[in-house]
C-alpha positions as CSV (number, residue, x, y, z in Angstrom):
1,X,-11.7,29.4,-1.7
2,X,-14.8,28.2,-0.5
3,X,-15.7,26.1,-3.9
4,X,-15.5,23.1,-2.7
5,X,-14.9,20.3,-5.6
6,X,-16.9,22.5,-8.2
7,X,-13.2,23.9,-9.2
8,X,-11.5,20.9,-9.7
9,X,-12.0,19.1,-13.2
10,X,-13.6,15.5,-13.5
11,X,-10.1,14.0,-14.0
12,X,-8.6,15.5,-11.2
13,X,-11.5,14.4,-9.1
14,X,-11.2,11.0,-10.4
15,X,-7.6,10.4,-9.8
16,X,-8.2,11.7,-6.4
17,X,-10.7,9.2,-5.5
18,X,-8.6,6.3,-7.5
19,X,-5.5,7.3,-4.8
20,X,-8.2,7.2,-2.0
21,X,-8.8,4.1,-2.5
22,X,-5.7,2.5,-3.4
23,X,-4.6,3.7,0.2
24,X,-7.6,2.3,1.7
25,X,-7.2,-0.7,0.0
26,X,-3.1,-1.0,0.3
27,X,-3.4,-0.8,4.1
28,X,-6.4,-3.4,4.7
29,X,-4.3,-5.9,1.9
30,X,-1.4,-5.5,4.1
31,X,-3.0,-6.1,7.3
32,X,-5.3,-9.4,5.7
33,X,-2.0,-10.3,4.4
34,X,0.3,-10.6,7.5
35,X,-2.4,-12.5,9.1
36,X,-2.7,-14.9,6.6
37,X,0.5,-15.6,6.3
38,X,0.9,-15.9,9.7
39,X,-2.2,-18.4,10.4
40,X,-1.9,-20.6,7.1
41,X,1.9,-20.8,6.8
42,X,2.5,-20.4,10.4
43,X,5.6,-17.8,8.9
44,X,6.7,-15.2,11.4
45,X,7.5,-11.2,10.5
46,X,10.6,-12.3,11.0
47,X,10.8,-15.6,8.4
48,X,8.4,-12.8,6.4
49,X,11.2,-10.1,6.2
50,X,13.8,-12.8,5.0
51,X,11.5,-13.9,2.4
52,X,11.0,-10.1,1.1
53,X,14.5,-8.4,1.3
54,X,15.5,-9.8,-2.3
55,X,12.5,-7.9,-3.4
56,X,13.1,-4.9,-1.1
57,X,16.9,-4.6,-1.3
58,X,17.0,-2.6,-4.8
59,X,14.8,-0.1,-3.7
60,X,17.3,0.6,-0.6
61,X,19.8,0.6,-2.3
62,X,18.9,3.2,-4.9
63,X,17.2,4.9,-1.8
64,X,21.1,5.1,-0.1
């Protein structure tokens, strides 16, 4: 305890900083995202959540 990052190896410290910032980047890509298609398209969450349950419904489904 105490180390810090010093006892962590250079791959592990690189993966950890790739999954930082794939979550940072997910959640603002998701929020741009709605927006856009929101101002361009004029396409509600609810039109939006038609248009993705074809691509979502596998994933529940193996989920159930």
């Amino acid at each position: 305890m105490g180390k810090g990052w010093s006892g962590y190896g250079r791959e592990f410290k690189l993966l950890f900083l790739t999954w930082l910032l794939v979550g940072i980047t997910s959640g603002i890509n998701d929020t741009i995202f709605s927006n856009f298609m929101n101002e361009v398209f004029h396409i509600s969450a609810q039109v939006r959540g038609y248009l993705e349950l074809p691509r979502e419904f596998p994933g529940f489904i193996i989920a159930i």
